[in-house]
Biopython code that builds the backbone (N, CA, C, O; Angstrom):
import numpy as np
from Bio.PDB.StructureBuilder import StructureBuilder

atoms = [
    (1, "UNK", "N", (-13.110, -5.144, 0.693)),
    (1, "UNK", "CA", (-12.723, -5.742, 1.957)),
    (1, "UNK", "C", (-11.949, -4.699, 2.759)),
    (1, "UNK", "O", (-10.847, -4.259, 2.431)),
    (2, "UNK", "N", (-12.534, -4.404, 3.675)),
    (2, "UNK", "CA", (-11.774, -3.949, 4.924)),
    (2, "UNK", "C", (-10.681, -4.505, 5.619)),
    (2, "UNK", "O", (-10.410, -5.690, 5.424)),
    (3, "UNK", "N", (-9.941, -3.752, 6.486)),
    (3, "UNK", "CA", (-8.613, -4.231, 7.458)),
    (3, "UNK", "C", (-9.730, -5.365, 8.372)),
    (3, "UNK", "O", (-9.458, -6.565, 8.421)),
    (4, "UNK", "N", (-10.784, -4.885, 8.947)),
    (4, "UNK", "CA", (-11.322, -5.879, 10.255)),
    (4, "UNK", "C", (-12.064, -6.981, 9.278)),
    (4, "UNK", "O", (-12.516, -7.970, 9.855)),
    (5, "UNK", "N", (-12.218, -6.901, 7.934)),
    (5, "UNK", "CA", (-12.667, -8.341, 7.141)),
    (5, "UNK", "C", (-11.427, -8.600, 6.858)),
    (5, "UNK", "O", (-11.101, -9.394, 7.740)),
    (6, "UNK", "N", (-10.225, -8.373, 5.955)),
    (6, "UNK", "CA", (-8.646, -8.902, 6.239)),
    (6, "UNK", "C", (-8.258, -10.059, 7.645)),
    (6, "UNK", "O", (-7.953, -11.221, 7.913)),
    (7, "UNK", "N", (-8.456, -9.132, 8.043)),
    (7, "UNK", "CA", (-8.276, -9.935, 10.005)),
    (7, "UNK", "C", (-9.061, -11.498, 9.769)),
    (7, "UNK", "O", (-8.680, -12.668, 9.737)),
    (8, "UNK", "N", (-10.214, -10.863, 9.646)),
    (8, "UNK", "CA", (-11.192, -12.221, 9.680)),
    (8, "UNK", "C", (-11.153, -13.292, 8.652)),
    (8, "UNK", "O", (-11.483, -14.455, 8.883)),
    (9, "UNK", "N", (-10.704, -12.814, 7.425)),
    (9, "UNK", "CA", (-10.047, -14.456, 6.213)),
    (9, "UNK", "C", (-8.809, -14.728, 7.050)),
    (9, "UNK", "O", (-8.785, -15.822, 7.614)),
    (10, "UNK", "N", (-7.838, -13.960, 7.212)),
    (10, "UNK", "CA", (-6.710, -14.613, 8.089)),
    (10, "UNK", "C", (-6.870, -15.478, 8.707)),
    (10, "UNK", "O", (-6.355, -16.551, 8.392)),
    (11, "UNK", "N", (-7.766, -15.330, 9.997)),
    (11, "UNK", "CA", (-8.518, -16.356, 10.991)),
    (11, "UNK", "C", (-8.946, -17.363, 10.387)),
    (11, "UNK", "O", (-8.970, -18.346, 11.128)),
    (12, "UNK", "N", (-9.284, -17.546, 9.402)),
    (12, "UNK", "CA", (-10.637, -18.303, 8.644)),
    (12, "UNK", "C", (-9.337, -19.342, 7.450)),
    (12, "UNK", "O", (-9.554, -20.196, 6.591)),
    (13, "UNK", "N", (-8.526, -18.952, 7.775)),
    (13, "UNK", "CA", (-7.342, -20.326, 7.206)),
    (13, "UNK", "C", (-6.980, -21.234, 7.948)),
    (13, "UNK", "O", (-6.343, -21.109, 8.994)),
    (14, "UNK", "N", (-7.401, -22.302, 7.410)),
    (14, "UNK", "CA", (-7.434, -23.564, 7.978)),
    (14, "UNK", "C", (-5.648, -24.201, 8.327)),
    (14, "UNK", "O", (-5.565, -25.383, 8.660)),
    (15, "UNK", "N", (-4.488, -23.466, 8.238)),
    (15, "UNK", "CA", (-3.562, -23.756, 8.274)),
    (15, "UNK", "C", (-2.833, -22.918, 9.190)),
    (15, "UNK", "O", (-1.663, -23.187, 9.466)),
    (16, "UNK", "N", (-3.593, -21.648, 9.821)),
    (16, "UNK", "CA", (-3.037, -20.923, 11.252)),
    (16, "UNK", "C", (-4.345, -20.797, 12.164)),
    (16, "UNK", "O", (-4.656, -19.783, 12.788)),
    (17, "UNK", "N", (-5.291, -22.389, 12.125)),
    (17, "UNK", "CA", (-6.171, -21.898, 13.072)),
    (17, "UNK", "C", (-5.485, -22.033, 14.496)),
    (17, "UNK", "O", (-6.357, -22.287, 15.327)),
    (18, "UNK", "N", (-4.534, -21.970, 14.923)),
    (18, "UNK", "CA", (-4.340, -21.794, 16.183)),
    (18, "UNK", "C", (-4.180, -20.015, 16.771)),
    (18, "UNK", "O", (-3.996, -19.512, 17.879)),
    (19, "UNK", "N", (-4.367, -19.452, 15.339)),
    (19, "UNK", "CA", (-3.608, -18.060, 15.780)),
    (19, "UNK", "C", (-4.887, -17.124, 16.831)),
    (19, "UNK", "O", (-6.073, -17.410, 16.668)),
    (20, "UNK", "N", (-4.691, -16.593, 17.335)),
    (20, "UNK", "CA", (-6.080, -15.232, 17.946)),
    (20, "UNK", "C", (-6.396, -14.556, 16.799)),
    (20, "UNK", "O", (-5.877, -14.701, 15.692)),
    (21, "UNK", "N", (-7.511, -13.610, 17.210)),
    (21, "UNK", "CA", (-8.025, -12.172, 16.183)),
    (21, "UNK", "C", (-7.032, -11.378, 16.296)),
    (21, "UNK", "O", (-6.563, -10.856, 15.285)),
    (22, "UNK", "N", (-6.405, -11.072, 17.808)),
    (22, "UNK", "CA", (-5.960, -10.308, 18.386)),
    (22, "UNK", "C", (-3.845, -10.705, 17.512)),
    (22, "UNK", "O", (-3.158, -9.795, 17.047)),
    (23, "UNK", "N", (-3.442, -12.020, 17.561)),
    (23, "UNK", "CA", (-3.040, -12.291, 16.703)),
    (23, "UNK", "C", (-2.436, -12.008, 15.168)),
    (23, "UNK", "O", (-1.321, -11.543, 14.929)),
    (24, "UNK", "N", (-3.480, -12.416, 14.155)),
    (24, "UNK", "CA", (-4.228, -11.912, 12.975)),
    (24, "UNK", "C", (-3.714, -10.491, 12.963)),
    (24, "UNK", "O", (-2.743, -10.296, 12.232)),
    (25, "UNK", "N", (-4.196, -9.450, 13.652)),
    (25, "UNK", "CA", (-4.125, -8.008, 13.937)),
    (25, "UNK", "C", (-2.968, -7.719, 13.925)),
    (25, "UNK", "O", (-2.389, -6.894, 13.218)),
    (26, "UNK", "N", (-2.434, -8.630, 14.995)),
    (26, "UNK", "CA", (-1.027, -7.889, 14.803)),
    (26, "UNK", "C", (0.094, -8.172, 13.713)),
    (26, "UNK", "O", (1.012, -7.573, 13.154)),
    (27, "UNK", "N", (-0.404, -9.219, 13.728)),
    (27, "UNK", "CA", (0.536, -9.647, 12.200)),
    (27, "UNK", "C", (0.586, -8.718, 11.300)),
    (27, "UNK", "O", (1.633, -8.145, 10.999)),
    (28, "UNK", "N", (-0.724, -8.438, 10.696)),
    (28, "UNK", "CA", (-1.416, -7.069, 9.740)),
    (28, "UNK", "C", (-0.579, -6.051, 9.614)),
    (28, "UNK", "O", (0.029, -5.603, 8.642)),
    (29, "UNK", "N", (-0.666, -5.541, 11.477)),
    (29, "UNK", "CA", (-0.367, -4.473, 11.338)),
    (29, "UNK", "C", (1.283, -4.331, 11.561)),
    (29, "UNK", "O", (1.877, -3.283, 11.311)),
    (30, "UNK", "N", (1.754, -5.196, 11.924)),
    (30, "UNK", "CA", (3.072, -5.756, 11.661)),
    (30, "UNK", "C", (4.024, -5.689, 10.057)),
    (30, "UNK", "O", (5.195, -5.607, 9.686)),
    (31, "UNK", "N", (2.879, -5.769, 9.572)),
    (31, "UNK", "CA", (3.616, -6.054, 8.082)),
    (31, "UNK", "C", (3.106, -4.870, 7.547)),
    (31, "UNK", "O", (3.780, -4.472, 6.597)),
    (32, "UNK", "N", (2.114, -4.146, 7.840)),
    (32, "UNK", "CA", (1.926, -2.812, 7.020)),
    (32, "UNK", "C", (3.282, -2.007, 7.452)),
    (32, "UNK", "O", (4.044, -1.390, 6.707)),
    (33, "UNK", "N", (3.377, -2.209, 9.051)),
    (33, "UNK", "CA", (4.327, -1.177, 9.241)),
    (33, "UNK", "C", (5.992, -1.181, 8.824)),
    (33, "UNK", "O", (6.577, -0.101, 8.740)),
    (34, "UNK", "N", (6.540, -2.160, 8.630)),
    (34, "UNK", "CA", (7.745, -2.654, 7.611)),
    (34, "UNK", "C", (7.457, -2.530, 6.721)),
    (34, "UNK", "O", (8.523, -2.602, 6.110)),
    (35, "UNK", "N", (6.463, -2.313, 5.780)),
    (35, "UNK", "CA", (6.318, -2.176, 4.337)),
    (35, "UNK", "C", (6.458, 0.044, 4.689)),
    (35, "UNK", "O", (7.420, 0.719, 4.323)),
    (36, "UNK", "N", (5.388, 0.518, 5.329)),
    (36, "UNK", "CA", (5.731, 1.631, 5.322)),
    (36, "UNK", "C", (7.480, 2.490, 5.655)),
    (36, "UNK", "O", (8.173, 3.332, 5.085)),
    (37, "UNK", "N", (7.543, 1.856, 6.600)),
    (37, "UNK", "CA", (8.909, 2.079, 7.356)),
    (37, "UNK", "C", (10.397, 2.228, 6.360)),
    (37, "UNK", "O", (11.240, 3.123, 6.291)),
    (38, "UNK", "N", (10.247, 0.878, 5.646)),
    (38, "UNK", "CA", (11.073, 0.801, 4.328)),
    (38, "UNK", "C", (10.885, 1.142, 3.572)),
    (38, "UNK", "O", (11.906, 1.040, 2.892)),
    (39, "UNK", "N", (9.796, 1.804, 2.780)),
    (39, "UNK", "CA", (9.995, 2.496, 1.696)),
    (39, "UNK", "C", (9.938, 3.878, 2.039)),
    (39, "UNK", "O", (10.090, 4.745, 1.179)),
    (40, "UNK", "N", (9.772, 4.086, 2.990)),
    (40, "UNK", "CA", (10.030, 5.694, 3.435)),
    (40, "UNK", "C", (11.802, 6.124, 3.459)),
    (40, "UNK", "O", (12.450, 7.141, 3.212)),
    (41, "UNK", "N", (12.124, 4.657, 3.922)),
    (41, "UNK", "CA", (13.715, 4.947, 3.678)),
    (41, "UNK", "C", (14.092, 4.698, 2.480)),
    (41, "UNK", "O", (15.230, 4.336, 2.180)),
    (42, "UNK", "N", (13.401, 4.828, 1.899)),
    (42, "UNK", "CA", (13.949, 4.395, 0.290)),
    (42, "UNK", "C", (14.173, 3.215, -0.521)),
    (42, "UNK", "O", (14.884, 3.223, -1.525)),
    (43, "UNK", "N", (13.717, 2.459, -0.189)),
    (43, "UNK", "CA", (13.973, 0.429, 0.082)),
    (43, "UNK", "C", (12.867, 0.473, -0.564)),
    (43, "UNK", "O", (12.033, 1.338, -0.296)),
    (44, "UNK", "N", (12.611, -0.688, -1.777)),
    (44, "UNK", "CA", (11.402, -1.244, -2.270)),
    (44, "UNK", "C", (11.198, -2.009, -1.452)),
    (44, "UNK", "O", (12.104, -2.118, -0.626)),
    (45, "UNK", "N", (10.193, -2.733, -1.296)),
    (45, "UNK", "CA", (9.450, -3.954, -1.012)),
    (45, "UNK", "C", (8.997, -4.670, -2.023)),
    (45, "UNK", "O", (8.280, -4.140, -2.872)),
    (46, "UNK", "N", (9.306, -5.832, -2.082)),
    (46, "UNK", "CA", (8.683, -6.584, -3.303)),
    (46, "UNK", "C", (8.120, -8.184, -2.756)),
    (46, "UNK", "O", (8.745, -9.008, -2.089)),
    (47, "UNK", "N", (6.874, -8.257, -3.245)),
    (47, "UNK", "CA", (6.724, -9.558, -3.064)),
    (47, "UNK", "C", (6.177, -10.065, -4.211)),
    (47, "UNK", "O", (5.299, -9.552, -4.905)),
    (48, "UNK", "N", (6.881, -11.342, -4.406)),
    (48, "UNK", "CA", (6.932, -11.934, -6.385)),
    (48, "UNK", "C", (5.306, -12.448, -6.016)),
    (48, "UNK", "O", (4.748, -12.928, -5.030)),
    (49, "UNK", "N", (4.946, -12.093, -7.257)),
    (49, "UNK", "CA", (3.758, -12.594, -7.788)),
    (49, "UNK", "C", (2.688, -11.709, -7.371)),
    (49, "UNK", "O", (1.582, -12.022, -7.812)),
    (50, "UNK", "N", (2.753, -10.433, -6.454)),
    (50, "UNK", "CA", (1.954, -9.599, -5.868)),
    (50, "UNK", "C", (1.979, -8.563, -6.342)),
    (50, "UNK", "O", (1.120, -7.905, -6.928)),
    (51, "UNK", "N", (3.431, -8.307, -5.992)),
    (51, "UNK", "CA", (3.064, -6.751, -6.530)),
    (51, "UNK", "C", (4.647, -5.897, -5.016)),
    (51, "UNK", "O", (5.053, -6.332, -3.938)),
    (52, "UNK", "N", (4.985, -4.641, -5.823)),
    (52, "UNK", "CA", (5.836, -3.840, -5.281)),
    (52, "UNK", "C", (5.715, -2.841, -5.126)),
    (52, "UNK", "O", (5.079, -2.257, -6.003)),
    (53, "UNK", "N", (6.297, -1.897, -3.786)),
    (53, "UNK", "CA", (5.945, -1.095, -3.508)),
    (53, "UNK", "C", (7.525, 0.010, -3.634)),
    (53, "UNK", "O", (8.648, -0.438, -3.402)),
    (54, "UNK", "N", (7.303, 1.180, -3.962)),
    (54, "UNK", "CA", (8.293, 1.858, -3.822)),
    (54, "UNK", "C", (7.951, 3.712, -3.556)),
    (54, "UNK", "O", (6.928, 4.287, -3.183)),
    (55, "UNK", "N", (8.999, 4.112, -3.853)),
    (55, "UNK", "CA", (8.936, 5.651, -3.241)),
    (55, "UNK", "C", (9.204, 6.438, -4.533)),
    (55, "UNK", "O", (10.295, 6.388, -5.099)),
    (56, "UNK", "N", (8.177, 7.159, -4.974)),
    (56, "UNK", "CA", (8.393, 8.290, -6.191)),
    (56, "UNK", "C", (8.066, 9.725, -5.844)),
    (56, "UNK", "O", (7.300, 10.215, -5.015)),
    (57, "UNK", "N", (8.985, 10.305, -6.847)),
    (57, "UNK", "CA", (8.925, 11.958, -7.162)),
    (57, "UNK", "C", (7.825, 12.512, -7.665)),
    (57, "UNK", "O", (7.207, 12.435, -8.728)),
    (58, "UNK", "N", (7.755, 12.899, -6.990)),
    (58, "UNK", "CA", (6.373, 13.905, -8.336)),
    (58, "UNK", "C", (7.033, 15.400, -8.370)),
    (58, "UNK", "O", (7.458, 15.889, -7.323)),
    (59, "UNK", "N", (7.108, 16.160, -9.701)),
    (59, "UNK", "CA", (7.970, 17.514, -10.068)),
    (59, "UNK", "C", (6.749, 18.448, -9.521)),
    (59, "UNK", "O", (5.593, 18.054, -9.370)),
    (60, "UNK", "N", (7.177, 19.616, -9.283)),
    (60, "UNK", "CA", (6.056, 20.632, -9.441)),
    (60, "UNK", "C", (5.472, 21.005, -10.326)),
    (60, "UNK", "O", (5.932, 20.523, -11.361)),
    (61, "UNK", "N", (4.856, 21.487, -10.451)),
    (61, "UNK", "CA", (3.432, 21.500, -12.000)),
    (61, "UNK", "C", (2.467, 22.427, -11.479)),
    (61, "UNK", "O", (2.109, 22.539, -10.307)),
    (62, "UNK", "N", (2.070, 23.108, -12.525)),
    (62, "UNK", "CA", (0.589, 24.079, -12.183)),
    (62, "UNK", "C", (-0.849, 23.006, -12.546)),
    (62, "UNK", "O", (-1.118, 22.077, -13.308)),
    (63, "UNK", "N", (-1.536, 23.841, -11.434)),
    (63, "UNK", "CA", (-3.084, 23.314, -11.601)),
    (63, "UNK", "C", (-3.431, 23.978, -11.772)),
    (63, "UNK", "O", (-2.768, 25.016, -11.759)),
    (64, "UNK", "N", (-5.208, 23.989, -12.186)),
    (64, "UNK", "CA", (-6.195, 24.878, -12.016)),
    (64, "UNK", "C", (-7.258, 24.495, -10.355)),
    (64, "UNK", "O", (-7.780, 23.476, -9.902)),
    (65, "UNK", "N", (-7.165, 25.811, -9.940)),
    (65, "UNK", "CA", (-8.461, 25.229, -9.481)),
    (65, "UNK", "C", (-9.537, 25.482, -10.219)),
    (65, "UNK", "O", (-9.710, 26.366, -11.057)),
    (66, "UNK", "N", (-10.797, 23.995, -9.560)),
    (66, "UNK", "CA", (-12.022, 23.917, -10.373)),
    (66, "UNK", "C", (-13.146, 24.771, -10.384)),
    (66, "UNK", "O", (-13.924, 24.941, -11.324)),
    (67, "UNK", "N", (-13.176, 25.350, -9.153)),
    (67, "UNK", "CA", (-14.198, 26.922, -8.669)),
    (67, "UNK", "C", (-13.725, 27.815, -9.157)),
    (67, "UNK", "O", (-14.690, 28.435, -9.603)),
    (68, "UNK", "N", (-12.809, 28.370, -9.408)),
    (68, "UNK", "CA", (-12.622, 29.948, -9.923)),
    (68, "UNK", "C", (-11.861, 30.020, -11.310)),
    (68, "UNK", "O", (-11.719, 30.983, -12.064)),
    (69, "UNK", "N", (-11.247, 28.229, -11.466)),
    (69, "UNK", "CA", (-10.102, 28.337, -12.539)),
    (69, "UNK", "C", (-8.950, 29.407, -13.143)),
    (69, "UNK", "O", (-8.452, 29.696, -14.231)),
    (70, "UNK", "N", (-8.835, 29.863, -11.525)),
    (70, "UNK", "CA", (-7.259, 30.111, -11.405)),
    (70, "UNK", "C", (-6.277, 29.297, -11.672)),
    (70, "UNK", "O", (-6.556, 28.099, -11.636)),
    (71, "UNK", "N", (-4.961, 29.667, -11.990)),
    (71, "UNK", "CA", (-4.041, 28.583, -11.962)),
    (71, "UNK", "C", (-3.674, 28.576, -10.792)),
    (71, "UNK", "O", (-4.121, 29.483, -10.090)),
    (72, "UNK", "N", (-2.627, 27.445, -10.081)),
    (72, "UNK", "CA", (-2.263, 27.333, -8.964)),
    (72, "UNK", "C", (-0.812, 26.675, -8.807)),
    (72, "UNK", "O", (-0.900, 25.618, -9.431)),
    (73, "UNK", "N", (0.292, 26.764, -8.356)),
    (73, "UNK", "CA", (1.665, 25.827, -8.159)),
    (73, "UNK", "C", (1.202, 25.424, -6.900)),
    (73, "UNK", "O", (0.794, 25.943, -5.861)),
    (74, "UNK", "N", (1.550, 23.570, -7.675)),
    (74, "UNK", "CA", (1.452, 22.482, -6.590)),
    (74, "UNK", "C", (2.831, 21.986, -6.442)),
    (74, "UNK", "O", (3.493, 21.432, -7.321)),
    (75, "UNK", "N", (3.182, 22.239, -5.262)),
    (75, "UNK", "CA", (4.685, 22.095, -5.158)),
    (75, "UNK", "C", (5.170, 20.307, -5.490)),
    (75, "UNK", "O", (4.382, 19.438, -5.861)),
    (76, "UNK", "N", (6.250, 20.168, -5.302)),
    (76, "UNK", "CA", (6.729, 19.025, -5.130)),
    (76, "UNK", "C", (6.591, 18.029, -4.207)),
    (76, "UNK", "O", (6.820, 18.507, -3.096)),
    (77, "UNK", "N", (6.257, 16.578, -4.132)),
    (77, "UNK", "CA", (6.757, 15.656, -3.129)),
    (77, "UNK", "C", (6.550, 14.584, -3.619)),
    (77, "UNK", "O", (5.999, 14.184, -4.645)),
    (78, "UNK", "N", (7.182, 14.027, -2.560)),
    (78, "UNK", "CA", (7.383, 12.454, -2.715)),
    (78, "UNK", "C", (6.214, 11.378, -2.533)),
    (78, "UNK", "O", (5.927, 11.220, -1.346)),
    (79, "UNK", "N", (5.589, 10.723, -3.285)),
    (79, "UNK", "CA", (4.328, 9.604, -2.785)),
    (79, "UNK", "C", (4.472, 8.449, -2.777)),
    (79, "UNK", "O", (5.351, 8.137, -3.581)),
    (80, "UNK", "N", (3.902, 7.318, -2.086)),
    (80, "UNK", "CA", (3.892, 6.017, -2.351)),
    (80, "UNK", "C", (3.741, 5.160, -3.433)),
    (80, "UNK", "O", (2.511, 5.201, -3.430)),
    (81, "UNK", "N", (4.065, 4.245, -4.569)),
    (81, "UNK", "CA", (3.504, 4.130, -5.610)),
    (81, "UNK", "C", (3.621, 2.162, -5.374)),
    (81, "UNK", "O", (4.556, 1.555, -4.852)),
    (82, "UNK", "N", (2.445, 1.623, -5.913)),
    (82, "UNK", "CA", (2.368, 0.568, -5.887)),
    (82, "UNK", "C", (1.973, -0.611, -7.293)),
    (82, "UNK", "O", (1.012, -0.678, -8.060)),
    (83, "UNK", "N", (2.882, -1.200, -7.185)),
    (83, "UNK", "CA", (2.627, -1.793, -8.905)),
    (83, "UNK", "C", (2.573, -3.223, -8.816)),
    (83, "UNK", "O", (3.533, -3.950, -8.559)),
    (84, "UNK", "N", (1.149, -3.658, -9.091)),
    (84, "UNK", "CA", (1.137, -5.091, -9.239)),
    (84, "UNK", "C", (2.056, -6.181, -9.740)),
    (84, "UNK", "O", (2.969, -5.720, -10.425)),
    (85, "UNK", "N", (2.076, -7.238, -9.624)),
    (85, "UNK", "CA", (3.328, -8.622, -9.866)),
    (85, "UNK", "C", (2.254, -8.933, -11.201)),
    (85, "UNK", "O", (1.045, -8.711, -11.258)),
    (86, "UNK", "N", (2.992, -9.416, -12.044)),
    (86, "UNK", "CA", (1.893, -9.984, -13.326)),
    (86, "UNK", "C", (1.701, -10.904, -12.803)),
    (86, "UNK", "O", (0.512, -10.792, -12.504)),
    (87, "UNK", "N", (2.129, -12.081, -12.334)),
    (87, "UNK", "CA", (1.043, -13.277, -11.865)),
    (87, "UNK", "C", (-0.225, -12.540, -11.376)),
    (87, "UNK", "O", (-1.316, -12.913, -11.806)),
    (88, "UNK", "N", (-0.127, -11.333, -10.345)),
    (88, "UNK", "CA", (-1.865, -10.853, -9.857)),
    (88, "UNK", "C", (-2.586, -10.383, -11.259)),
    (88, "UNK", "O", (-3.741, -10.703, -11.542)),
    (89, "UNK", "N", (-1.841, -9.673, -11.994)),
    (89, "UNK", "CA", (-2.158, -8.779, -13.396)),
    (89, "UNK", "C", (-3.255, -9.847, -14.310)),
    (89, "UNK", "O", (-4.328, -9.599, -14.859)),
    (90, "UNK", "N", (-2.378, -11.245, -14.180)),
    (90, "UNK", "CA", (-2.753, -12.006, -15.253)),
    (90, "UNK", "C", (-3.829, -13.010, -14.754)),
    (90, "UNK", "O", (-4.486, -13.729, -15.507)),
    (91, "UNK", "N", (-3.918, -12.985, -13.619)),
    (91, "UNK", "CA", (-5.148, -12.976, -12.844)),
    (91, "UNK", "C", (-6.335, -12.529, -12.864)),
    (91, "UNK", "O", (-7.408, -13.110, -13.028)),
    (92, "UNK", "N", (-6.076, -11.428, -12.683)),
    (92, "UNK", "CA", (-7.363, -10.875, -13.237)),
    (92, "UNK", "C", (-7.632, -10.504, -14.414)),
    (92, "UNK", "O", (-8.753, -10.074, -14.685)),
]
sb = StructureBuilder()
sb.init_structure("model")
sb.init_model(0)
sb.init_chain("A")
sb.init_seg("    ")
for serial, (resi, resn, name, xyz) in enumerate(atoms, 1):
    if name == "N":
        sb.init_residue(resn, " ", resi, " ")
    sb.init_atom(name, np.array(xyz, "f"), 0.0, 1.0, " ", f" {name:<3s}", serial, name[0])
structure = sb.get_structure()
């Protein structure tokens, strides 16, 4: 499922059919952007039974590259990391 199929189950709930597409959309993108926003500042996000989002380290470490299998230093940074709620876990 895509963001523009997302949009469209939103719509397709019988308990905000008053809302627009246009609506829908923004909500979306409303809530992606507080979920990004806060964990960039360092803030989890958690929503029970879903799943949480937070901000991790990754150390520097050597690679190879796969064409010449040189080694290579991949520096350090920080990535997004996202970990399911066991109610979704036990779900599926």
């Amino acid at each position: 499922m895509n963001k523009k199929e997302l949009i469209e189950s939103i719509l397709s709930d019988k308990n905000i059919n008053h809302w627009t597409k246009k609506d829908s959309e923004k909500f979306l993108n409303t809530a992606i952007d507080v979920i990004k926003k806060t964990v960039k500042n360092g803030d989890d996000v958690s929503l029970v039974g879903f799943g949480t989002w937070t901000k991790s380290k990754r150390a520097a470490r050597t690679g190879v590259n796969p064409s010449t299998g040189a080694k290579i230093k991949i520096k350090a940074k920080t990535v997004p990391k996202f970990r399911p709620g066991k109610a979704w876990k036990e779900m599926l």
